[in-house]
N, C-alpha and C positions, 0 to 999 in steps of 0.2 A: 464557700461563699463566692469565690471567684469566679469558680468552673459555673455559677448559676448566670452571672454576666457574658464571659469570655464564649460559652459554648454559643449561645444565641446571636453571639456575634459572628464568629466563625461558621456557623451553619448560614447566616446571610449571605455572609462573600462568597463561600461553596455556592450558594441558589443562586448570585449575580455571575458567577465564574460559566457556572454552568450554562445559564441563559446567553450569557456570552461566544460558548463554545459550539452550544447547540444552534442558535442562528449561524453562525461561522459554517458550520457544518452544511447544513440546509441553504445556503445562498450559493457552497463550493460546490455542490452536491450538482443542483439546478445550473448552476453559470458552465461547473467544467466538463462534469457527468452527463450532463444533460436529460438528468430526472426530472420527472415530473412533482409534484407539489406532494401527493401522497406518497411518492417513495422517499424523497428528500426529506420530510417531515416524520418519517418513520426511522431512517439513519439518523436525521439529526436526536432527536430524542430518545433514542433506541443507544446513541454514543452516550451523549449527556448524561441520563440516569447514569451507566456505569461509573464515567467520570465520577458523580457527584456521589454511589456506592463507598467508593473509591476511597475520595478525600474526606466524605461525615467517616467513615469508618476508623480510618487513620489517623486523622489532625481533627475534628470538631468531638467526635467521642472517645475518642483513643480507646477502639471495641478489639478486646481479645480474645474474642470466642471465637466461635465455628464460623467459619465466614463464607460457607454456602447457605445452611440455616438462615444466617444474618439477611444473604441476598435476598431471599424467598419471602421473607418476612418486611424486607424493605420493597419490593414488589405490593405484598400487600399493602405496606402505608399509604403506597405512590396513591395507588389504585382506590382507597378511600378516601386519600387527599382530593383528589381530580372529581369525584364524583363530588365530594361538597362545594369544591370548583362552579362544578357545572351547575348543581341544583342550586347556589348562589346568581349564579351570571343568570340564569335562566328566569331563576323566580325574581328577581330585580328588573330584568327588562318586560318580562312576560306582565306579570303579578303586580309590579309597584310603578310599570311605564320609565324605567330607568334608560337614559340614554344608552345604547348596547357599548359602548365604550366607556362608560362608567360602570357600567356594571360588571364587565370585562377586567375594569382595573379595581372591582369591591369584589370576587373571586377570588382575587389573590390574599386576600387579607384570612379566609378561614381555609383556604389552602394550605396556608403559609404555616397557622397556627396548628394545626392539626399534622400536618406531616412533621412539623419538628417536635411535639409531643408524643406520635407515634413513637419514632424515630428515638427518642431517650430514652420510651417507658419499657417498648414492643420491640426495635430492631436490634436496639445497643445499648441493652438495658446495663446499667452499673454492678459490678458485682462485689457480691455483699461478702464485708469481712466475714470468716467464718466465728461464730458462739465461740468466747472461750471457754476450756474445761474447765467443770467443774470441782470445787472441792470437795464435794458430799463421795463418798466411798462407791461402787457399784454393787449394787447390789445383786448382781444377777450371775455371780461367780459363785460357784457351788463353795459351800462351807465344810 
């Protein structure tokens, strides 16, 4: 019951840490580097995602599987997260006349919700106590 509160909480401050580290990134990138917008924006969030691989993997799911599979799969969430992103931000400003900076910040809401559902069900799915045995005899042992 805890883990249902504690996880979606933890996976928030992972998404703020992350947004936090990824501008960081992309302003250091630009200021000290002297990158341009697209490459700075590609380091920054190209850090970030791992970071944030990183920490849901560890501290928000505490996932102990294969943790290249995990990555691969967490690639995919991103990647249908961001599209529902976009067809959100899109069809709000395009579709519904949304100011683009509301619509910008109503993207993040099925963003949001979808990558940490992937993310539980698809990346770092729980794993399941094993059946215990049974009482009934086996039958399948020659007599």
């Amino acid at each position: 019951m805890i883990g249902r509160i504690v996880r979606p909480l933890r996976f928030g401050v992972v998404g703020l840490l992350n947004t936090v580290l990824g501008l960081a990134i992309i302003f250091a990138a630009k200021a000290f580097l002297g990158l341009g917008d697209l490459a700075a924006n590609l380091l920054g969030y190209g850090l970030g995602l791992v970071c944030s691989f990183v920490l849901n993997r560890s501290w928000t799911f505490r996932h102990e599987g294969r943790a290249f599979a995990a990555f691969w799969r967490f690639g995919i969430a991103f990647a249908v997260a961001y599209v529902l992103n976009l067809v959100t931000v899109f069809g709000l400003r395009d579709a519904m006349a949304v100011n683009s900076y509301l619509a910008q910040a109503g993207g993040v809401i099925p963003y949001t919700i979808s990558f940490y559902l992937m993310s539980a069900y698809f990346v770092f799915p729980a794993r399941r106590a094993p059946a215990p045995e049974s009482s009934v005899p086996d039958k399948t042992v020659n007599e």
